[in-house]
Backbone as JSON, one array per atom type, in Angstrom:
{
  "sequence": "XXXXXXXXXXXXXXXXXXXXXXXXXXXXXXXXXXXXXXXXXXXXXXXXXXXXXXXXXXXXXXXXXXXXXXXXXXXXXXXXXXXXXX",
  "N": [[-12.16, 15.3, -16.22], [-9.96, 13.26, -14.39], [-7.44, 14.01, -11.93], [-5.4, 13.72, -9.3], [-6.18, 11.88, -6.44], [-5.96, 10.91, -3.46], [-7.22, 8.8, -0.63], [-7.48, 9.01, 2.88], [-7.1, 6.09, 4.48], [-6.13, 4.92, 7.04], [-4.79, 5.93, 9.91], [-2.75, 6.85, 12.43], [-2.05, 6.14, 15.66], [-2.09, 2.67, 17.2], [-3.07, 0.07, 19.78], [-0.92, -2.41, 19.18], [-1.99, -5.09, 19.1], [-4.59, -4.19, 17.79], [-3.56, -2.55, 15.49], [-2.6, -5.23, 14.09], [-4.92, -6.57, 13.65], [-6.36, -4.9, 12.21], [-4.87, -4.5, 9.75], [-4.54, -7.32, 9.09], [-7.38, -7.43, 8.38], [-7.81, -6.04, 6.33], [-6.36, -7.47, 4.71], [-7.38, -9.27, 4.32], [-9.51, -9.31, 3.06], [-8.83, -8.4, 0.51], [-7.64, -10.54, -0.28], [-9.96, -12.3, -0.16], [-11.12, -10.65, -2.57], [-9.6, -11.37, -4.52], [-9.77, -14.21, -4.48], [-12.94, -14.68, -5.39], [-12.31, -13.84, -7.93], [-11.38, -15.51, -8.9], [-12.87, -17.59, -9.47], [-14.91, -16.46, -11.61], [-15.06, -16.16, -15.05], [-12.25, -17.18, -15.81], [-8.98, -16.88, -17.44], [-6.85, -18.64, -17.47], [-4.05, -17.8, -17.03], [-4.68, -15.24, -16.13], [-5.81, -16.87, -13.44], [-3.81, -18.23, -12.31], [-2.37, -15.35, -11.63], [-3.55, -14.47, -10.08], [-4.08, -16.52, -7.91], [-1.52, -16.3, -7.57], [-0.69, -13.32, -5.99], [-2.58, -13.79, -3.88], [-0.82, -15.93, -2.58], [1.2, -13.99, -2.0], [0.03, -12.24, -0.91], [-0.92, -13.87, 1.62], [1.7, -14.48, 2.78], [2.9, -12.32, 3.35], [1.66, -11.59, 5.54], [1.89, -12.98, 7.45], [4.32, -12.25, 8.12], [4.19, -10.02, 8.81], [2.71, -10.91, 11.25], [5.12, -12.43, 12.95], [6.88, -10.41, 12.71], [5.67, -8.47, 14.4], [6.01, -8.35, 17.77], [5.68, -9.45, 20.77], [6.94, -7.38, 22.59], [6.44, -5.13, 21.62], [4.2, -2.67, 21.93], [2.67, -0.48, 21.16], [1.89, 0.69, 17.71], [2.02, 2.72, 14.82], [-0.2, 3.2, 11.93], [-0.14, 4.15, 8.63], [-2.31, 4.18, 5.99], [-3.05, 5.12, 2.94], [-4.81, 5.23, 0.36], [-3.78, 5.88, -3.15], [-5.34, 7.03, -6.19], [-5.18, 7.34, -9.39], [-5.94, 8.31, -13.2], [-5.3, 6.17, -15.53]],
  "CA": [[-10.95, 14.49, -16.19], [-10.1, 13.21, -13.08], [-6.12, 13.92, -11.56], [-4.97, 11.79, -8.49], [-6.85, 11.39, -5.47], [-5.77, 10.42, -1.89], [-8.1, 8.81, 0.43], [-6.68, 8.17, 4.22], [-7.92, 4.82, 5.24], [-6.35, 4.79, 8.43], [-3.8, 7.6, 10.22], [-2.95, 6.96, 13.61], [-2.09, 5.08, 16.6], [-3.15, 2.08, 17.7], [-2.28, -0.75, 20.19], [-0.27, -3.42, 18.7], [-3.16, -6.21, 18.72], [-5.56, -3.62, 16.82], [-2.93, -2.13, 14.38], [-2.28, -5.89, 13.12], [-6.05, -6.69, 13.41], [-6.89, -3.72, 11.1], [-4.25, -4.83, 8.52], [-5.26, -8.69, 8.65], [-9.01, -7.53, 8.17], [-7.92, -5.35, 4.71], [-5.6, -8.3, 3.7], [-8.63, -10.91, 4.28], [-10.39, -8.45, 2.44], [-8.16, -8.34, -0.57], [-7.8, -11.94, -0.45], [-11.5, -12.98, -0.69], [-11.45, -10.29, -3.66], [-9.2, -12.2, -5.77], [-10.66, -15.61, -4.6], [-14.29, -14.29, -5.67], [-12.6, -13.48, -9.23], [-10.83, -16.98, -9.37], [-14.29, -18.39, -9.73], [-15.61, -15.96, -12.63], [-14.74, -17.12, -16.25], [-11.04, -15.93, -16.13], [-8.28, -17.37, -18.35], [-5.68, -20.1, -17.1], [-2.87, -16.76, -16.7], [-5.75, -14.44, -14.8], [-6.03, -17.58, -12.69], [-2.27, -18.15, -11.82], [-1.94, -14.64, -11.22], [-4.63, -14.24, -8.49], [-3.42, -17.07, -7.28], [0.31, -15.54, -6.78], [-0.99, -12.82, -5.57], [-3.19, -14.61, -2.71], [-0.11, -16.27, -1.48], [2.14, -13.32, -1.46], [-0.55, -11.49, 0.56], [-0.44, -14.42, 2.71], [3.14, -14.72, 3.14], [3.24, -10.92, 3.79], [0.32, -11.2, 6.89], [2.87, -14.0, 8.55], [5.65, -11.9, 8.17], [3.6, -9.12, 10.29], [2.74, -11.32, 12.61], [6.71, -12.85, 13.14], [8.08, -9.26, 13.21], [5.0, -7.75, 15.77], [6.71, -8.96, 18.81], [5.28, -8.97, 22.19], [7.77, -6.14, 23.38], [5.69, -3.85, 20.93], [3.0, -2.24, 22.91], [1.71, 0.24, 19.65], [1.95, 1.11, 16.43], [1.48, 3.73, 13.87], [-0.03, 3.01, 10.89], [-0.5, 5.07, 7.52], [-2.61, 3.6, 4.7], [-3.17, 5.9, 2.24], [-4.88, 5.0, -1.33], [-3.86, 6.8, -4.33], [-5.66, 6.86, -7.01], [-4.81, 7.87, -10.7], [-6.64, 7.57, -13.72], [-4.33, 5.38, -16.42]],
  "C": [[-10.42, 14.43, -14.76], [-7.92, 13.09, -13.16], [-5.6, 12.68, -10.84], [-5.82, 12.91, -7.15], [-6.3, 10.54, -4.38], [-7.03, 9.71, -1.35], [-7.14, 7.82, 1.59], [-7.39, 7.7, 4.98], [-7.47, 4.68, 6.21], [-4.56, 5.56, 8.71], [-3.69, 7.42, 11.66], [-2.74, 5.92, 13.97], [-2.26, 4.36, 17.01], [-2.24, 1.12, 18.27], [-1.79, -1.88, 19.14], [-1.36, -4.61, 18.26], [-4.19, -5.14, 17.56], [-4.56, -3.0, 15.9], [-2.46, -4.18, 13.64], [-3.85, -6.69, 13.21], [-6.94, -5.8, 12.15], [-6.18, -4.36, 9.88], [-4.48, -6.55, 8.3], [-6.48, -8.76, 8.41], [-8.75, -7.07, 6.33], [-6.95, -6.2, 3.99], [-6.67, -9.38, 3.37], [-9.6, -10.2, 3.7], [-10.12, -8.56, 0.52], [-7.78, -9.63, -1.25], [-8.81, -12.56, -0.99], [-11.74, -12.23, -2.5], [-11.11, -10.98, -4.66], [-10.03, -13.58, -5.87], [-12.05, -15.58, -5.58], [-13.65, -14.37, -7.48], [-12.12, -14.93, -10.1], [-12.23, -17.71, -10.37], [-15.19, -18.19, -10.7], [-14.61, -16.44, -13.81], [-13.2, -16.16, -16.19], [-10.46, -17.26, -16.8], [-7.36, -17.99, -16.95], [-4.49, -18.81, -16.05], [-3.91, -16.01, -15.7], [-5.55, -15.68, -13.24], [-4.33, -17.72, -11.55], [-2.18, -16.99, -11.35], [-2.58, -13.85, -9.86], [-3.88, -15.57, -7.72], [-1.73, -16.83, -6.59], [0.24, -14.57, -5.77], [-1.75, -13.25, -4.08], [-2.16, -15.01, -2.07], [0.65, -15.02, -0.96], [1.31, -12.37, -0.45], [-0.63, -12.17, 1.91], [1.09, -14.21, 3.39], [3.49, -13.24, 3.84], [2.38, -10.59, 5.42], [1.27, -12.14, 7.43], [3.55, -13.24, 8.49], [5.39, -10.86, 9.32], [3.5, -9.58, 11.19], [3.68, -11.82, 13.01], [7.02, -11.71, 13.59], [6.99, -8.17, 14.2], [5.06, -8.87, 16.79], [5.59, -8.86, 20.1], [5.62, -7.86, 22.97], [7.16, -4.94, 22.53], [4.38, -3.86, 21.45], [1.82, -1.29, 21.54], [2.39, 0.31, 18.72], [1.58, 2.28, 15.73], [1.31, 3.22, 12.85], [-0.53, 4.16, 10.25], [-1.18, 4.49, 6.47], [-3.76, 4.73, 4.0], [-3.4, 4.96, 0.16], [-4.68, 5.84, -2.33], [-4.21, 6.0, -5.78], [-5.72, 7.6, -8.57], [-5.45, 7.45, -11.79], [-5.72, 7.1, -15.08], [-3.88, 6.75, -17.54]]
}
């Protein structure tokens, strides 16, 4: 029986261009996933809801890039998966 589970995908410093390069690679990552499932036999609601999802990950990768300014030199990021089993 499995508890919960951490894994730390990324911990640390990085300049400003590579901390929002890292997080626009695992959003264009997460993006294509849903796209990919658009295309398998899903229902009408599955469909809509990948689709919501797709924009709000868009809308959330503009918002990073609006509020990472030029006057920000680095970053810290933390992305941490937890995983639990239902």
């Amino acid at each position: 029986m499995m508890g919960t589970m951490d894994l730390q995908l990324i911990l640390g410093e990085f300049s400003a261009v590579d901390a929002l390069e890292l997080v626009a690679q695992m959003i264009h990552i997460k993006i294509k996933f849903h796209e990919e499932r658009v295309g398998q036999d899903s229902s009408e609601e599955d469909i809509k809801y990948r689709e919501s999802k797709i924009k709000q990950l868009q809308k959330q990768l503009c918002q990073l890039r609006t509020a990472v300014g030029p006057e920000m030199d680095r970053l810290k990021l933390d992305a941490t998966i937890r995983i639990t089993a239902p």
